[in-house]
C-alpha positions in Angstrom: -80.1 210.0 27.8 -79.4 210.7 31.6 -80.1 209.7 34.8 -83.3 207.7 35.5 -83.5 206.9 31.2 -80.3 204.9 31.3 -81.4 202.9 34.4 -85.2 202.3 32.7 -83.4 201.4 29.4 -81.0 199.0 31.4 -83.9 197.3 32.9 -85.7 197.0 29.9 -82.7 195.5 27.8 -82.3 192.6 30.8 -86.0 191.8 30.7 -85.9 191.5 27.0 -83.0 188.9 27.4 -84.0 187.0 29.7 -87.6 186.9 28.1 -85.5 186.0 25.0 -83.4 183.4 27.0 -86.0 182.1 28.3 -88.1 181.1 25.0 -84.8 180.0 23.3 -83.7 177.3 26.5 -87.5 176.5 28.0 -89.8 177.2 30.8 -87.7 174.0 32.5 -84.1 175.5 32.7 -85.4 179.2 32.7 -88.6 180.5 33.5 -89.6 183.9 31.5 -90.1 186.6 33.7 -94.2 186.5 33.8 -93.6 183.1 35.6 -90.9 184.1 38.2 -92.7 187.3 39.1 -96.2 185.3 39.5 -94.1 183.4 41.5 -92.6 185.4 43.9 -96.1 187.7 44.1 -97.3 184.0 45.5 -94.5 183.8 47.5 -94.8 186.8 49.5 -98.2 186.0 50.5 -97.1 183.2 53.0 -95.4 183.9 56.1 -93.0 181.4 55.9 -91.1 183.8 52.9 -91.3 186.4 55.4 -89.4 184.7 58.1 -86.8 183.2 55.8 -86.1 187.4 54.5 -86.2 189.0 58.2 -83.4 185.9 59.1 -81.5 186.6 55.7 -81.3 190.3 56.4 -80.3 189.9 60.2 -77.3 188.0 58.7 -76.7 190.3 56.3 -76.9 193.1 59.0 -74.6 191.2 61.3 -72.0 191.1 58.7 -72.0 194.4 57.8 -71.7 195.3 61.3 -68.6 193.2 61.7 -67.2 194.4 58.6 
């Protein structure tokens, strides 16, 4: 298995943990990954999300620049 089948495969194995992880500890300490993508598809929607990312990634621009 090479190149994009080992990155599929990864993503796969660390969505089947976390959905495991997730039914083992509880919706309260860890959501299963239905409910955090539902989420963040909710999130996006509002404009406040996307002023909190545009000044997150001008920080993180700024530091790379005075890296």
């Amino acid at each position: 298995m090479k190149g994009i089948g080992r990155y599929i495969l990864s993503a796969g194995l660390l969505l089947g943990m976390w959905k495991a992880l997730s039914m083992i500890t509880g919706s309260t300490i860890l959501p299963s990954p239905e409910r955090a993508f539902k989420a963040f598809g909710q999130a996006v929607k509002h404009t406040e999300f996307w002023v909190h990312f545009g000044s997150s990634a001008l920080r993180i621009m700024a530091a790379m620049a005075v890296a």
